[in-house]
C-alpha positions in Angstrom: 49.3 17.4 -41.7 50.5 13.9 -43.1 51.3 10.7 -41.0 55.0 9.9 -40.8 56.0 7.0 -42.5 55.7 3.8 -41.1 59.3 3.3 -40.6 59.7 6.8 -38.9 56.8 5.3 -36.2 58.7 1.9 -35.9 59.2 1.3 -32.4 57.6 4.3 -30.5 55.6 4.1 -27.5 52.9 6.1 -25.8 51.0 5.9 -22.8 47.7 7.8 -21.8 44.9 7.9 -19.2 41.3 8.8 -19.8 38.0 9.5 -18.2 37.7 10.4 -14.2 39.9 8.8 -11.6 38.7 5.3 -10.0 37.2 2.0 -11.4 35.8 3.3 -15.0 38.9 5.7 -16.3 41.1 3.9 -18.2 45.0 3.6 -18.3 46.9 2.2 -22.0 50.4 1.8 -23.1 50.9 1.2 -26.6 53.7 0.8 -29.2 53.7 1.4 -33.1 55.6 -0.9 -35.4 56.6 -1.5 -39.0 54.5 -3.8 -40.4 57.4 -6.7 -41.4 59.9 -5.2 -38.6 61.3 -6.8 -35.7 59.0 -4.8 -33.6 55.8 -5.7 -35.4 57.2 -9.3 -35.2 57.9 -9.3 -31.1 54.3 -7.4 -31.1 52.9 -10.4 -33.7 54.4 -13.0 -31.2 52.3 -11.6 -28.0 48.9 -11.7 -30.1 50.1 -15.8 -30.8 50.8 -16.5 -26.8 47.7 -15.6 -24.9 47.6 -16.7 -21.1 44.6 -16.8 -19.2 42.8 -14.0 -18.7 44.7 -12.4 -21.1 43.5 -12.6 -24.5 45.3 -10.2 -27.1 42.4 -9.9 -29.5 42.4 -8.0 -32.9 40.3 -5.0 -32.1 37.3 -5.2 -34.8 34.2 -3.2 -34.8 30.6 -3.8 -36.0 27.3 -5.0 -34.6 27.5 -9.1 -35.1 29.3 -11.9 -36.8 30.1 -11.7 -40.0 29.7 -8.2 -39.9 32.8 -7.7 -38.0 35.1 -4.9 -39.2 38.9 -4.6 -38.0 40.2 -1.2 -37.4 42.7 0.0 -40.1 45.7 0.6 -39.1 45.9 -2.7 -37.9 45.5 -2.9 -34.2 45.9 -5.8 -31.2 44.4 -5.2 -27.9 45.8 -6.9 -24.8 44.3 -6.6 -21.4 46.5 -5.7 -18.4 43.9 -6.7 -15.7 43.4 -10.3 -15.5 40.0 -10.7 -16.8 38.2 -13.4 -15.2 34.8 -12.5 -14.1 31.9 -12.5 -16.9 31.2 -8.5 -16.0 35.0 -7.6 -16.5 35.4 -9.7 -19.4 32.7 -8.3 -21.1 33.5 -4.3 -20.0 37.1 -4.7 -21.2 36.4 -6.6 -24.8 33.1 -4.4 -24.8 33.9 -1.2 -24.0 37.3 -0.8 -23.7 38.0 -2.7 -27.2 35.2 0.1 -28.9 37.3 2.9 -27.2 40.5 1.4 -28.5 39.1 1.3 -31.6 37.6 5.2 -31.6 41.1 6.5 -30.4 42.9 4.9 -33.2 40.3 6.2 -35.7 39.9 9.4 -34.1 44.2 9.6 -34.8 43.5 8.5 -38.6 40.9 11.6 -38.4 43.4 14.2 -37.3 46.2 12.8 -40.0 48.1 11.3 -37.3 48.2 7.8 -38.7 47.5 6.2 -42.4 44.6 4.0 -42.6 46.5 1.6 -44.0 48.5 -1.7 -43.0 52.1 -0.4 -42.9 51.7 0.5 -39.3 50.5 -1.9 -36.8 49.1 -0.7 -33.2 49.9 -2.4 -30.3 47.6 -1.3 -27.0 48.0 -2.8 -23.4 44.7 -1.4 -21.7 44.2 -1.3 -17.7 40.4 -1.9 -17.3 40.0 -2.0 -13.6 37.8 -5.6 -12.6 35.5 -3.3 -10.3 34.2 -0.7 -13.3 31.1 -0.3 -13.9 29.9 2.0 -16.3 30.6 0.8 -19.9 29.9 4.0 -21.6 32.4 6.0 -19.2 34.6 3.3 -19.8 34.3 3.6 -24.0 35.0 7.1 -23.6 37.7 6.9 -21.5 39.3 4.2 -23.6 39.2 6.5 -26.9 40.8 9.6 -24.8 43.6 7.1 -23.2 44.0 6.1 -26.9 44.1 9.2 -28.7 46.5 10.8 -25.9 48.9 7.7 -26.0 49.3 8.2 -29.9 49.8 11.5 -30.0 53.0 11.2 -27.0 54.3 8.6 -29.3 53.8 9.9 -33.0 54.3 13.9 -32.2 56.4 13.5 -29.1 56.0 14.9 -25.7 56.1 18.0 -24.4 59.8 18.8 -22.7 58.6 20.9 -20.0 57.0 18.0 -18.6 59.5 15.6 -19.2 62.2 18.8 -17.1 59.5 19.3 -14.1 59.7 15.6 -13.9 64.0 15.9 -13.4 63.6 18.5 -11.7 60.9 17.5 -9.0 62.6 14.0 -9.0 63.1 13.9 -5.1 59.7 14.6 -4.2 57.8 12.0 -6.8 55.5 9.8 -5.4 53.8 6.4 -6.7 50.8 4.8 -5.2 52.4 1.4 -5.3 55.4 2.7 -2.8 54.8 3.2 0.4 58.1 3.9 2.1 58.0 7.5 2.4 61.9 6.9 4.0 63.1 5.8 0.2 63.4 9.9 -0.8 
């Protein structure tokens, strides 16, 4: 199989969850964009206007300054829980930026994606501020990743996308809790 071009990948988004349900699974939306499109440019615009405890960060790997390497395709990591304790902090630009950067290689690995800097990945990654476990965090941070590309570079499946229309008067949300609303 050969990636899609980068202007067929302009613009799509994905979302995936990984690892076991509670503080250490991990929960990322992410959107592809053509590098020199309006996307990549609204996507370039976040990484320049950080707010605290939000720091988009270009996701790089290796063990120490200057050794630093950034993943290829391009990609820009943005925290969705405000990061303000040291442990958080250092769990979500720890492990949760190495997962990131596994997923996106593990994508390059199965011909998903080009390693090359046409295409520019954008992930939002929920790390929640009580996990604990940095290597069930990593892991879950590469499967969220790797499941989010594929939705948004192969598609997703259409039966799930119908159960949802069809069971749309019994769904449920853990932020809602009027049960009267269905």
């Amino acid at each position: 199989m050969s990636a899609p071009h980068a202007a067929d990948l302009d613009g799509r988004i994905g979302e995936g969850y990984g690892g076991p349900p509670g503080p250490n699974g991990s929960h990322v939306n992410l959107v592809l964009a053509e590098r020199g499109s309006p996307t990549a440019a609204a996507m370039l615009s976040a990484f320049a206007h950080p707010a605290p405890g939000h720091t988009p960060i270009l996701v790089v790997v290796g063990e120490d300054q200057p050794s630093y390497e950034p993943v290829w395709p391009p990609t820009i990591m943005v925290n969705k829980a405000t990061a303000l304790e040291e442990r958080h902090q250092t769990i979500t630009w720890g492990a949760g930026q190495l997962g990131i950067a596994q997923g996106v290689l593990d994508a390059v690995a199965d011909g998903l994606l080009e390693p090359s800097g046409d295409v520019l990945v954008l992930v939002c990654i929920w790390i929640d501020p009580a996990a604990s476990d940095e290597a069930t965090v990593r892991r879950a941070s590469r499967e969220a990743v790797r499941k989010a590309l594929g939705v948004a570079i192969e598609g997703r499946d259409p039966r799930a996308a119908a159960a949802l229309v069809q069971g749309r008067e019994a769904l449920t949300s853990p932020f809602y809790s009027d049960e009267r609303g269905r």
